[in-house]
Chimera marker file (.cmm) of the C-alpha trace (Angstrom):
<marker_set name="trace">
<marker id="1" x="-61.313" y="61.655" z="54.607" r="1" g="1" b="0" radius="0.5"/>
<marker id="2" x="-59.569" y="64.494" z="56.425" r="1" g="1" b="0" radius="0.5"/>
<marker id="3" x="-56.952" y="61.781" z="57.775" r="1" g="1" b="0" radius="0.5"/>
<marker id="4" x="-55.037" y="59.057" z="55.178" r="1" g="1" b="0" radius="0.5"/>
<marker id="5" x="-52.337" y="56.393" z="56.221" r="1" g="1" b="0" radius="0.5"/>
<marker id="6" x="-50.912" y="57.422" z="52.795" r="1" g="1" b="0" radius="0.5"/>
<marker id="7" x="-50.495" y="53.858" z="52.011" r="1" g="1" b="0" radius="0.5"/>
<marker id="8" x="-52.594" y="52.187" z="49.233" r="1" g="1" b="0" radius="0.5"/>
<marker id="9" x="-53.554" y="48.601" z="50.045" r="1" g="1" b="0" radius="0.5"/>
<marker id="10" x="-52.621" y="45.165" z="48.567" r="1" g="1" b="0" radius="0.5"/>
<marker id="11" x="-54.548" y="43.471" z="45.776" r="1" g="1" b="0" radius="0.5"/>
<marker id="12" x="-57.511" y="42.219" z="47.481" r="1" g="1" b="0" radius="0.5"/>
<marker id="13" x="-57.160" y="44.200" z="50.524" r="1" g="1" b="0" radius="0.5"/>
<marker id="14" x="-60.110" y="46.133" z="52.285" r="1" g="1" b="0" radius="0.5"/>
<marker id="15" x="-60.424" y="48.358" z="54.928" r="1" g="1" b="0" radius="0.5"/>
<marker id="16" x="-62.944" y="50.494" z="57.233" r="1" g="1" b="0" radius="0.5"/>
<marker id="17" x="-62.063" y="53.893" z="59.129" r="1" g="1" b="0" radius="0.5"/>
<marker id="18" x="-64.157" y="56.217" z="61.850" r="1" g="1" b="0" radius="0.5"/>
<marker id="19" x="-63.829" y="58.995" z="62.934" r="1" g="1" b="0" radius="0.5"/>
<marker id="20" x="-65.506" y="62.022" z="64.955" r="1" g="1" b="0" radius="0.5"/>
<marker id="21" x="-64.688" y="65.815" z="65.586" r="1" g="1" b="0" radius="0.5"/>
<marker id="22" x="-65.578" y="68.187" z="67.787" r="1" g="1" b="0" radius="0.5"/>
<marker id="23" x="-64.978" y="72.371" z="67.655" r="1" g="1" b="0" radius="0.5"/>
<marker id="24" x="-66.996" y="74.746" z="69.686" r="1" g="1" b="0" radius="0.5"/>
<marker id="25" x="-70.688" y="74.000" z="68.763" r="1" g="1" b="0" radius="0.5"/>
<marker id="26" x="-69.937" y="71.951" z="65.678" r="1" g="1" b="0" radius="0.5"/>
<marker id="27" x="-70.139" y="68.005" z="65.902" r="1" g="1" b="0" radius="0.5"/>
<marker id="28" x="-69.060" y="65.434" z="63.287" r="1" g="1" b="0" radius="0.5"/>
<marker id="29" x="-68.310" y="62.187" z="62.132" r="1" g="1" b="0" radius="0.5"/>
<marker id="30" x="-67.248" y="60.255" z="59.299" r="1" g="1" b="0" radius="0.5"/>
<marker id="31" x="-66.877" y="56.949" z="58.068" r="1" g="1" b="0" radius="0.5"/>
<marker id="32" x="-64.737" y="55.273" z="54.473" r="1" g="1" b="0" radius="0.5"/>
<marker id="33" x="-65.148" y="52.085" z="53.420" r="1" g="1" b="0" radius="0.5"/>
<marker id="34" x="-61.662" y="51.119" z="51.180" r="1" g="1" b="0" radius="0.5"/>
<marker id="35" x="-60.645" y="48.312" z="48.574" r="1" g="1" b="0" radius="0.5"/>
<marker id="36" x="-57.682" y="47.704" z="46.514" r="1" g="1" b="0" radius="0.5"/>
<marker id="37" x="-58.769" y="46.606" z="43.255" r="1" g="1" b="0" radius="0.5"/>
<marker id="38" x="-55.120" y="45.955" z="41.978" r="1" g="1" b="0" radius="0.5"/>
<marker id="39" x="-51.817" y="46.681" z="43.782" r="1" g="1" b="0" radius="0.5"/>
<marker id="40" x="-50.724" y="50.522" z="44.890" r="1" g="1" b="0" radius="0.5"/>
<marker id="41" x="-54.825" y="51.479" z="43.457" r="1" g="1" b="0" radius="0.5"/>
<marker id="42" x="-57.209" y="52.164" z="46.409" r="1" g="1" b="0" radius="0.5"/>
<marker id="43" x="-60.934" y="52.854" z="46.072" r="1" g="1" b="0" radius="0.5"/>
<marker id="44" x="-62.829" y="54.540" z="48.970" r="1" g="1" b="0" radius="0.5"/>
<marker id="45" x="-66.258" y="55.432" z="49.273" r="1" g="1" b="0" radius="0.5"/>
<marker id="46" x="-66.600" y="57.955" z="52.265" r="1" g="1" b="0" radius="0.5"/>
<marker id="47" x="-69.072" y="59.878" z="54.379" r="1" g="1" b="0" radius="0.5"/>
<marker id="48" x="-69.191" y="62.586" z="56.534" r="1" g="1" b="0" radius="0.5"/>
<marker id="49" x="-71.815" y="64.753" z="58.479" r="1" g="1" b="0" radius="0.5"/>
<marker id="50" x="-71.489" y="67.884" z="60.656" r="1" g="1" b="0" radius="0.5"/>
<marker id="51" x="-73.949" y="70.107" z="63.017" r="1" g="1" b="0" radius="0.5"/>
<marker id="52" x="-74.290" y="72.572" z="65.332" r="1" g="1" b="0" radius="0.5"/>
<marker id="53" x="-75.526" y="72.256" z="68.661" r="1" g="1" b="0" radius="0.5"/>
<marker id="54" x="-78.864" y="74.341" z="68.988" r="1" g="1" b="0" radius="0.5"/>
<marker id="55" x="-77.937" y="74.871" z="72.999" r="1" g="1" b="0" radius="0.5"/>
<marker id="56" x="-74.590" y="75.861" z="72.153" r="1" g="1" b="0" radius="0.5"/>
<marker id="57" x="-75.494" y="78.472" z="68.409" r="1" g="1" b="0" radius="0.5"/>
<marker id="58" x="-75.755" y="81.658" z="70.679" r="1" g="1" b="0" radius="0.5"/>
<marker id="59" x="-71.976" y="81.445" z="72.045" r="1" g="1" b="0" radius="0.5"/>
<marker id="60" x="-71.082" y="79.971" z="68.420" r="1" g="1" b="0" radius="0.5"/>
<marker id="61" x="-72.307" y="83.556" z="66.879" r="1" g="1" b="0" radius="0.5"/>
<marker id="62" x="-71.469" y="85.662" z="69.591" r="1" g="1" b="0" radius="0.5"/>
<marker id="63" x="-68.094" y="84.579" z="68.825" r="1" g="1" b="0" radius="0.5"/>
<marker id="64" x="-67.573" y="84.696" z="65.101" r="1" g="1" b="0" radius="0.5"/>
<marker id="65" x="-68.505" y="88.260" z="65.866" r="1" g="1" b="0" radius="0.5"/>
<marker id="66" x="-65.974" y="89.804" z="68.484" r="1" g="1" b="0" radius="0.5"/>
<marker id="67" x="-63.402" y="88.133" z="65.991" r="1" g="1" b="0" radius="0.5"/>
<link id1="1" id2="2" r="1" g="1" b="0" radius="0.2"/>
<link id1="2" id2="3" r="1" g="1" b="0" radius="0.2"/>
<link id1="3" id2="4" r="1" g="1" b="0" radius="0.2"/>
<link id1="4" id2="5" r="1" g="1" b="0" radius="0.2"/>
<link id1="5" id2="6" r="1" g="1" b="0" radius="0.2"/>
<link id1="6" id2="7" r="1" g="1" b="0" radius="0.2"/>
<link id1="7" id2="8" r="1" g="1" b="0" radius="0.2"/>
<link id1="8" id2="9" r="1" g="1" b="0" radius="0.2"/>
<link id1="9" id2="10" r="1" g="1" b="0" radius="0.2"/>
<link id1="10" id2="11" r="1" g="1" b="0" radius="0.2"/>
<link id1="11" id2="12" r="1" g="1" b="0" radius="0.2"/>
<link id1="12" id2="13" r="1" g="1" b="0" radius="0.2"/>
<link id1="13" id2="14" r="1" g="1" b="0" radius="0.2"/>
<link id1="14" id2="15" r="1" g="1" b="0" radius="0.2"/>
<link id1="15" id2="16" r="1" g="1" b="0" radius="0.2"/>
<link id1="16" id2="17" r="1" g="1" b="0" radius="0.2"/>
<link id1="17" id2="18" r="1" g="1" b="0" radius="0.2"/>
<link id1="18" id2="19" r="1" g="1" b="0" radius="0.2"/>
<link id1="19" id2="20" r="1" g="1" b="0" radius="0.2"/>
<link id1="20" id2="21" r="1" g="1" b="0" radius="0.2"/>
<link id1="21" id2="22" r="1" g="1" b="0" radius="0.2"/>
<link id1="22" id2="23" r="1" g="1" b="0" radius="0.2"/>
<link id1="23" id2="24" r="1" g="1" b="0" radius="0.2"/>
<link id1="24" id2="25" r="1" g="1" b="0" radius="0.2"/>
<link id1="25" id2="26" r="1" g="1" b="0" radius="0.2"/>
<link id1="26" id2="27" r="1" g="1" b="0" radius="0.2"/>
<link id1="27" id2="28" r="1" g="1" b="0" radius="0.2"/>
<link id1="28" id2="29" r="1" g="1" b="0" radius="0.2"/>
<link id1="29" id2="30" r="1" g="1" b="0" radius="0.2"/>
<link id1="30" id2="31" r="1" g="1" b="0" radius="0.2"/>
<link id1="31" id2="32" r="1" g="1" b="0" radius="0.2"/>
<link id1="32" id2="33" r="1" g="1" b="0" radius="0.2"/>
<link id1="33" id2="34" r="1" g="1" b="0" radius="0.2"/>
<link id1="34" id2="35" r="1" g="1" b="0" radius="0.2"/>
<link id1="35" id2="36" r="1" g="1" b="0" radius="0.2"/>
<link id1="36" id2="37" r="1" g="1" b="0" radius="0.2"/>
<link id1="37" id2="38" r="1" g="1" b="0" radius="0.2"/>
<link id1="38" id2="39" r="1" g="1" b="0" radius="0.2"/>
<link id1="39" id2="40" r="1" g="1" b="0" radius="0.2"/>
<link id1="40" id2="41" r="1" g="1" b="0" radius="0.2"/>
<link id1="41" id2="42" r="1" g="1" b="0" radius="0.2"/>
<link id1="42" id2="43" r="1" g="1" b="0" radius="0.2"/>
<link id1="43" id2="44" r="1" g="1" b="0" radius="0.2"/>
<link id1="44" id2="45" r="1" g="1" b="0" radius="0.2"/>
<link id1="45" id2="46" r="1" g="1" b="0" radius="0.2"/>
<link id1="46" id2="47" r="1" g="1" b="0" radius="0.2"/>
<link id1="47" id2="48" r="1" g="1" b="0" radius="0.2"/>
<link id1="48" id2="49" r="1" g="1" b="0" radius="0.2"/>
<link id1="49" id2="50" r="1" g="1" b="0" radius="0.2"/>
<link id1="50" id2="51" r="1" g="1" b="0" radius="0.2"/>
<link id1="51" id2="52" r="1" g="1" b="0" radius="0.2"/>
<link id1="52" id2="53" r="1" g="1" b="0" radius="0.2"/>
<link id1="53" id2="54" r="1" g="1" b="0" radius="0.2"/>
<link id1="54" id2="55" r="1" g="1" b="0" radius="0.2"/>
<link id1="55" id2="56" r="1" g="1" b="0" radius="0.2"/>
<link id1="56" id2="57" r="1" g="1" b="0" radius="0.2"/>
<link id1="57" id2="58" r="1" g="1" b="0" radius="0.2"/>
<link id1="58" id2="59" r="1" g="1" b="0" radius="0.2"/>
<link id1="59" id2="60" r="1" g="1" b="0" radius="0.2"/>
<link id1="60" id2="61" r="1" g="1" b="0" radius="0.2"/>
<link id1="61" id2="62" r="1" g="1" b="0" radius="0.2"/>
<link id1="62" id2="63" r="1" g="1" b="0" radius="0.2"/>
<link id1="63" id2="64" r="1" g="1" b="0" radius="0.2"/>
<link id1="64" id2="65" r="1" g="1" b="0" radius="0.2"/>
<link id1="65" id2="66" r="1" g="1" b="0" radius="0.2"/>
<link id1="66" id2="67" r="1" g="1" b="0" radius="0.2"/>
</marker_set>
C-alpha cells in the first residue's frame, strides 16, 4: 500500500483499506485486506491497478516530451 497507519493490529484484529489516485492521464486504485495473526504482527494481502486514459495519451506524451 502506498499509505500505512504504521500501527500493527491486535491479536485477532482485521482490517480493509481503499483507495484511488489520479495524475494527468493515469487512473488507479487499490485495495488490502489485513489480519493480525499474533500481537504487533500484521499480514496484508494487497492489490493495485493503474491505466491511462486513451482520450487523454496524446497530452500525456506531448508532455513527457517538452520536459
Amino acid at each position: 500500500m502506498a499509505v500505512d497507519d504504521a500501527g500493527a493490529l491486535e491479536r485477532g484484529g482485521a482490517k480493509l483499506e481503499f483507495g484511488w489516485s489520479r495524475d494527468e492521464a493515469v487512473r488507479g486504485y487499490e485495495g488490502a485486506a489485513g489480519f493480525g495473526p499474533i500481537d504487533t504482527v500484521e499480514v496484508e494481502l494487497g492489490f493495485g491497478r493503474a491505466y491511462v486514459l486513451l482520450s487523454e495519451q496524446p497530452a500525456l506524451e506531448a508532455s513527457r516530451v517538452s520536459h
